[in-house]
C-alpha positions as CSV (number, residue, x, y, z in Angstrom):
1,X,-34.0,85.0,40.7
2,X,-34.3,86.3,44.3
3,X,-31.2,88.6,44.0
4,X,-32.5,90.1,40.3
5,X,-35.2,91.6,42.0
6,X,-33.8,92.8,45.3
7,X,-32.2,96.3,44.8
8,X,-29.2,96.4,45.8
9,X,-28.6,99.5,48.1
10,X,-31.8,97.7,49.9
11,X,-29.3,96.4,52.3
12,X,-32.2,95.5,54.7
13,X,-33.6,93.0,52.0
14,X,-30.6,91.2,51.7
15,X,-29.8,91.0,55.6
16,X,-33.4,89.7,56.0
17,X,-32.7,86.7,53.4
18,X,-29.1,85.9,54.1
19,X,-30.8,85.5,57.9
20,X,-32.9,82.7,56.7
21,X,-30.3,81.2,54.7
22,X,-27.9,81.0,57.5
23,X,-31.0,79.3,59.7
24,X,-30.0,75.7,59.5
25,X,-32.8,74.7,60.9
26,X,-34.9,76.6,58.4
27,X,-32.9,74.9,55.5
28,X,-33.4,71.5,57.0
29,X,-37.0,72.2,57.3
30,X,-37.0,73.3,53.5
31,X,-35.2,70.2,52.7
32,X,-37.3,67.8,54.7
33,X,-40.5,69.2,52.8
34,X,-38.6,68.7,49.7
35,X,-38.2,65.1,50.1
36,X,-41.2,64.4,51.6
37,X,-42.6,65.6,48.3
38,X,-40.3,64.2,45.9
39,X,-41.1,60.5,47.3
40,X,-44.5,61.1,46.4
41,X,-43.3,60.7,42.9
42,X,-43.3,56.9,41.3
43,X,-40.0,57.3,39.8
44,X,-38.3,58.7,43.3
45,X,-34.6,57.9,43.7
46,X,-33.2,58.5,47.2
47,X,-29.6,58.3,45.6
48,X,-30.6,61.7,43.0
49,X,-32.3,62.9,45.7
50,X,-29.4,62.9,48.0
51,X,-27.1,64.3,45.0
52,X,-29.7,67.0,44.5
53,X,-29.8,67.8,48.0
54,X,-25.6,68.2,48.3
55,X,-25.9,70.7,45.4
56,X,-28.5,72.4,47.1
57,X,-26.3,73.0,50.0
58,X,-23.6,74.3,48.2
59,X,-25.8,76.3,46.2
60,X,-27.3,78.2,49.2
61,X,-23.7,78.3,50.9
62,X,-22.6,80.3,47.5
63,X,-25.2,82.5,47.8
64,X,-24.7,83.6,51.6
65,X,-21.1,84.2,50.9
66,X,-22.6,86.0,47.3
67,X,-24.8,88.1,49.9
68,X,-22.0,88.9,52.7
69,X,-19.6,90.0,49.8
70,X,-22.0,92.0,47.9
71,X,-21.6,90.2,45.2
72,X,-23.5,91.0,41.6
73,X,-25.5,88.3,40.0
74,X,-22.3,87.4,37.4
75,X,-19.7,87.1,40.5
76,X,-22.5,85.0,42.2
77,X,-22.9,82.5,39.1
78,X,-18.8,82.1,38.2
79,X,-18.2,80.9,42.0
80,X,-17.1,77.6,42.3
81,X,-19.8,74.9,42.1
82,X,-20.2,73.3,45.7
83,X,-21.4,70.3,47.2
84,X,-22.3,69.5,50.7
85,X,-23.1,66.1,51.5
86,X,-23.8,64.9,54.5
87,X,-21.3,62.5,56.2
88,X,-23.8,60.9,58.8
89,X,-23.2,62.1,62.8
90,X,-20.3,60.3,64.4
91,X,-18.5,61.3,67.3
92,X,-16.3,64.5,67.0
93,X,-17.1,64.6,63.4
94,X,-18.6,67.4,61.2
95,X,-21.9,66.4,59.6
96,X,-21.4,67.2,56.6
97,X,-18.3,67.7,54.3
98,X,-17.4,70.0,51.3
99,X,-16.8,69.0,48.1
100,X,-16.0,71.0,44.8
101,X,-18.0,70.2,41.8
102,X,-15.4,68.8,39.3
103,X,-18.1,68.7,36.4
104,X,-19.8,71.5,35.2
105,X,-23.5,71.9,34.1
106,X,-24.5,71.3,30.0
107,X,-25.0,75.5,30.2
108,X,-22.4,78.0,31.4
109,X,-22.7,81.7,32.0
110,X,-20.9,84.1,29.3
């Protein structure tokens, strides 16, 4: 993992990535690559991908607050599990919404 190997009284390292993280622009552009590559596979399912894409979200969400905070590794892992999915772009309305996972992954951290 990213964090793992960033020491942590590098503050500069960890300003430098929560930067990009917080570029939504940048994220959409990960994402966009991501799917362009994922329908390259035979067995592509937009709904999955969509799914995978709201954990995604809420994964990198997790870890700018992680970063902000100063959180270790552990804290980062036992926050709760996010989704962001994207509610389309209507009028007045955020694009996407936040959801908290109510199911939790086959492994779990000790």
């Amino acid at each position: 993992f990213i964090l793992i190997q960033i020491p942590s009284e590098n503050n500069l390292n960890y300003q430098a990535l929560l930067h990009k993280l917080k570029d939504l622009e940048l994220v959409q552009d990960m994402i966009d690559e991501l799917c362009r590559l994922f329908k390259c596979d035979k067995s592509f399912d937009k709904d999955l991908q969509h799914r995978q894409v709201a954990v995604m979200r809420g994964q990198i969400l997790n870890l700018c607050q992680a970063l902000e905070e100063k959180k270790t590794p552990l804290q980062l892992v036992q926050m709760p599990l996010l989704r962001i999915e994207s509610e389309g772009k209507g009028k007045g309305k955020s694009p996407f919404i936040q959801k908290f996972q109510d199911k939790y992954p086959l492994f779990s951290s000790c």
